[in-house]
C-alpha positions as a printed Julia matrix, in Angstrom:
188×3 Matrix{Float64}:
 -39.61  -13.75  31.3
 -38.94  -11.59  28.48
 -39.77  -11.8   24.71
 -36.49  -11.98  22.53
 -36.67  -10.7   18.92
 -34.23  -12.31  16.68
 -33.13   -9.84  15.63
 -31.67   -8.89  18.91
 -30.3   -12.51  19.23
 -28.66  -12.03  16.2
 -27.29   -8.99  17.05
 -25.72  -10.52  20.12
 -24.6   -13.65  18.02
 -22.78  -11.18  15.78
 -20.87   -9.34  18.67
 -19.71  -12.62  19.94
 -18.29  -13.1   16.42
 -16.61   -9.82  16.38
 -15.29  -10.3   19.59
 -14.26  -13.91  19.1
 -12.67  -12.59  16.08
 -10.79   -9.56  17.73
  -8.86  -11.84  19.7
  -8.38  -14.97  18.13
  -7.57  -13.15  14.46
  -3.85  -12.47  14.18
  -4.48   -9.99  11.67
  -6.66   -7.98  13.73
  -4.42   -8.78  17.03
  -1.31   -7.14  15.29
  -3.5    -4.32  13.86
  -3.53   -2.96  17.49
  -7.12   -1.8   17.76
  -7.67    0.44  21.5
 -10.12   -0.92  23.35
 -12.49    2.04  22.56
 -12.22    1.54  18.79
 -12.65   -2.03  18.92
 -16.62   -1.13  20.95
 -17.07    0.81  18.35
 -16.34   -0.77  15.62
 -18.46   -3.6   17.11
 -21.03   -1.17  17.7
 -21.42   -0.12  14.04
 -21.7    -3.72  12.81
 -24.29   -4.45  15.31
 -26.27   -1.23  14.03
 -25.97   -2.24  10.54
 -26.49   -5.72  11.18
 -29.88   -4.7   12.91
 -31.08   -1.99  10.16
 -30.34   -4.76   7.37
 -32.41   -7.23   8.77
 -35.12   -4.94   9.47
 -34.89   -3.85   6.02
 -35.89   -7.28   5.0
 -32.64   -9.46   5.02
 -32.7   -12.67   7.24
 -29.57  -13.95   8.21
 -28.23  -16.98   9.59
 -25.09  -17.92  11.33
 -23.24  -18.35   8.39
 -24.23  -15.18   6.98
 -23.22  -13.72   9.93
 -20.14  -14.85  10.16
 -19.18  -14.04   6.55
 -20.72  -10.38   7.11
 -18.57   -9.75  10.53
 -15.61  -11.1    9.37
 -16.39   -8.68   6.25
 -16.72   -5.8    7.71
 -13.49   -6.91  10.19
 -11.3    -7.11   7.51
 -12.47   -4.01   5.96
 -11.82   -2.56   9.71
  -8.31   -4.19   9.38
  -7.71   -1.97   6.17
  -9.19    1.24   7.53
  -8.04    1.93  10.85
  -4.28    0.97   9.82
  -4.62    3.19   6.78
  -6.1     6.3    9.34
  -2.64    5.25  11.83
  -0.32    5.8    8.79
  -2.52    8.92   7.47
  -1.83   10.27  10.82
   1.73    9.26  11.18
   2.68   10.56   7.84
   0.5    13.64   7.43
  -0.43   14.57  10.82
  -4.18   14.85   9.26
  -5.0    16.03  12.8
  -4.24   19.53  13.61
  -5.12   23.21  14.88
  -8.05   23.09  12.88
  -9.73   20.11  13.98
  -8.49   19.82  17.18
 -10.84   18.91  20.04
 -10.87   17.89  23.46
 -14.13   16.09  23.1
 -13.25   12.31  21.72
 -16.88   12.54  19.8
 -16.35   16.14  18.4
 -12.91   15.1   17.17
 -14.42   11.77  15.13
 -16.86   13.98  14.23
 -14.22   16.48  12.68
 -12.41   13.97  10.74
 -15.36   12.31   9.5
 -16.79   15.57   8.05
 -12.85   16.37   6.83
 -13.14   12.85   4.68
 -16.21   13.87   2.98
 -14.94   16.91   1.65
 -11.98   15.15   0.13
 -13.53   13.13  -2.78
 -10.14   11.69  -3.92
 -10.09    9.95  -0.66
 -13.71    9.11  -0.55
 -13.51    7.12  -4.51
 -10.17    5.13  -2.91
 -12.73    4.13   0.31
 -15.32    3.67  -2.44
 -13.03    1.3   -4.17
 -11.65   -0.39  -0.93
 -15.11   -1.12   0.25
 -16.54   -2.64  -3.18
 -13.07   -4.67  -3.19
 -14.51   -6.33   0.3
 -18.26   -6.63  -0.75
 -17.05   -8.44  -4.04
 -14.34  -11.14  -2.05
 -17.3   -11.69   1.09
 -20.72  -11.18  -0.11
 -21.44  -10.71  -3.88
 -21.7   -14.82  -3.86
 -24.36  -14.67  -0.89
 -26.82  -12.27  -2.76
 -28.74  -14.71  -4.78
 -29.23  -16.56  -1.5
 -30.13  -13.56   0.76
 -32.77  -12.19  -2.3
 -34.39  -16.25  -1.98
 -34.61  -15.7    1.81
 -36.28  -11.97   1.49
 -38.96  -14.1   -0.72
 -40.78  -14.85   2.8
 -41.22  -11.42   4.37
 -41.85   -8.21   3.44
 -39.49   -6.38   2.34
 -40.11   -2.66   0.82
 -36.86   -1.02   0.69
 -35.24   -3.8   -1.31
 -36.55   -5.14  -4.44
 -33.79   -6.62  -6.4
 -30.24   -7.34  -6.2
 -28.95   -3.8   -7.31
 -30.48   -2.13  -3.86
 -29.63   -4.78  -1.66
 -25.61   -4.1   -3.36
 -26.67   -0.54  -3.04
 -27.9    -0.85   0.81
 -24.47   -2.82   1.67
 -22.26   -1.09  -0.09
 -23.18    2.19   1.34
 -22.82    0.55   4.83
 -19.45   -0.31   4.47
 -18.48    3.13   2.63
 -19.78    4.44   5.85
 -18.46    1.96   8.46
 -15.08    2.6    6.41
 -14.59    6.43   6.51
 -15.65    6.06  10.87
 -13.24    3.26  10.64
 -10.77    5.69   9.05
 -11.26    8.24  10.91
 -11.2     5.8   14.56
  -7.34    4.78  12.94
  -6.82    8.7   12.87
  -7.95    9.46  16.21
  -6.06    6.37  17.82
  -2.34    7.47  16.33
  -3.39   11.14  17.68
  -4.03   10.2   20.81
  -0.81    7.68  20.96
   1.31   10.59  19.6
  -0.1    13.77  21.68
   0.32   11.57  25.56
């Protein structure tokens, strides 16, 4: 018999959301995610699920539920924006080009850093979804952190701070997943 954290039960809780989510949502459904972005899209809210909580956040289903289908909407918003990028502007070419999958998200990514234009519009997309989902479950998360110990996050600016720079990240892979997909859809 093996000793579950709950953390890791959370985790797993919050990939049967996503999942749940992936195909019941018709939103998401018509979004036509690959099968490969959709793992890793669940991927990065399992990682950020897990560093939050270790960073002193406890959450329960509910919480859960309003953070996945956060982030899921945000993924909605992303990956179609990187499909029309791509369609429209071929963002993709000779210089980024790659036969590697990883080296190629990895190419893009570092390409949507350098562009701060598009990094204040992801800025602005990704405070838009932390406002609708979570900015009324922040008085209740900081009453929860009360129990434990909790370094990292004192007050509610860093816990905004420690979310919000989740999603700014989760949105520019996100982005750059919607990029790759249309590439791949367009160069077979």
């Amino acid at each position: 018999m093996d000793i579950l954290k709950i953390t890791d039960y959370k985790v797993v809780l919050a990939e049967r959301i996503c999942y749940n989510k992936f195909d019941n949502d018709v939103m998401l459904i018509f979004n036509n995610f690959s099968s490969k972005a959709i793992s890793s899209i669940v991927d990065i809210i399992k990682d950020d699920i897990k560093e939050i909580e270790n960073k002193g956040v406890i959450f329960d289903y509910k919480l859960l539920n309003v953070f996945c289908t956060m982030y899921l909407g945000l993924a909605w918003s992303m990956y179609r924006k990187g499909k029309t990028l791509q369609k429209q502007e071929k963002v993709i070419n000779s210089q980024i080009k790659s036969k590697c999958r990883d080296d190629l998200l990895k190419g893009i990514i570092n390409r949507i850093y350098k562009e701060s234009d598009s990094l204040k519009v992801i800025n602005d997309i990704a405070t838009r979804y932390y406002t609708l989902y979570m900015d009324k479950y922040v008085n209740d998360m900081l009453m929860r952190m009360e129990v434990c110990y909790h370094p990292d996050i004192d007050n509610e600016e860093e816990l905004k701070f420690l979310i919000l720079d989740k999603l700014n990240q989760f949105a520019i892979k996100t982005l750059a997943l919607g990029i790759n997909d249309e590439y791949i859809k367009c160069d077979n």
